[in-house]
Structures are given as C-alpha cells and as structure tokens.
C-alpha positions, -999 to 999 in steps of 0.1 A, spaced: -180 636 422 -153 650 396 -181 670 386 -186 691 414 -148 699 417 -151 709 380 -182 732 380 -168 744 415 -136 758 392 -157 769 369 -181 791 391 -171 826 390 -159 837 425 -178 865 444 -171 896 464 -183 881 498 -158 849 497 -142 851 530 -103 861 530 -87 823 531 -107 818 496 -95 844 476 -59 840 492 -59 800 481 -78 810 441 -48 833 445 -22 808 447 -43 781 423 -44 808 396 -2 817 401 0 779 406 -20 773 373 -1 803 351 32 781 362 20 752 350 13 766 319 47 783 313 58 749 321 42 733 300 43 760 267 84 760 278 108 785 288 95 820 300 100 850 270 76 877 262 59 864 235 50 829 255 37 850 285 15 871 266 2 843 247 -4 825 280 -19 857 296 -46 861 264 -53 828 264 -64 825 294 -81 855 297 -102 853 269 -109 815 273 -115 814 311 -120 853 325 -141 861 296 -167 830 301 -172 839 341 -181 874 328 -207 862 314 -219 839 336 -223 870 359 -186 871 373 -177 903 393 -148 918 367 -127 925 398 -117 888 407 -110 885 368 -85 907 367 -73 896 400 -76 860 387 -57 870 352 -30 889 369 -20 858 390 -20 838 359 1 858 345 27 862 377 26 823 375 36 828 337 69 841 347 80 806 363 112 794 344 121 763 369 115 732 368 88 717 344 80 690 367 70 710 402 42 732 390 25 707 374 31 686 405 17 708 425 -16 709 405 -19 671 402 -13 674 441 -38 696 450 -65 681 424 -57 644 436 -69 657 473 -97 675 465 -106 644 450 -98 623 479 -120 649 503 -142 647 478 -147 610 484 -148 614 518 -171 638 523 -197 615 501 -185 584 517 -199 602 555 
C-alpha cells in the first residue's frame, strides 16, 4: 500500500487534472521546498539554488522523461523553490509532510480495508 502512495508521487501530473489537484501538488511541492530549506538550514542564495537544481534535475528532469507535460515541471519546480525561501522553524515543514504522508497512509488503509 506504501507503494501506491509512492508511484502516485512519482507519476508525472497531467494537463486535464481537475483544479483542487494541481492547487494541493501546489502546496505539497512549496510544502516540500520548505522542508528542504529546513532541513539544508537557514535560507541564503547559494542553499536555495542548490535546493532549486537539485530538485529539478533529480525529480522534474525524471517526469520529463517519463512523458511529463514540461508545464507542471516548471510549475512544480517554481513551488519548490518558493518553499525554499522558508527560514522558520525547522520543525513545522517537516511536520506538515510527516502529517500529510501519515494520512494518506491511514486512507490508504482504509480504502483497502472496504
């Protein structure tokens, strides 16, 4: 069941996603650009870009090739990198992403346990 969450995040996203979709891979990409200036430290130039790079080449460039639509990537990549500019508390972005992974978990469960 973790699996499916997984290759769900790793499926490129498409242009006919309804509205609500893209708004919440919105907020999970700032959400996940936080968590990674929290994690890397304090926000400065070099960090963000570093962050920024990273993930686009790592993440952005793989759903390219798995026949990703190179709009949501650099949606996807500029959210990241808004979410790179987090300086506040270590602890609450990476909260939030334990959060929001523990429920999908949870739903997960649910929905195989029905």
């Amino acid at each position: 069941m973790p699996l499916r969450l997984i290759t769900s995040i790793l499926t490129p996203s498409t242009a006919d996603e309804d509205p609500y979709s893209w708004a919440v891979i919105g907020i999970g990409h700032a959400m996940l650009g936080a968590s990674f200036a929290a994690v890397v430290g304090m926000w400065a130039a070099p960090t963000w870009w570093i962050i920024v790079l990273a993930y686009a080449l790592v993440k952005e460039r793989r759903d390219l090739r798995n026949g990703g639509w190179w709009r949501d990537s650099v949606a996807d990549t500029c959210f990241v990198a808004l979410g790179a500019m987090y300086d506040g508390p270590a602890w609450w972005p990476i909260a939030i992403m334990l959060i929001a992974g523990a429920s999908a978990l949870v739903r997960e469960w649910h929905l195989e346990a029905s």
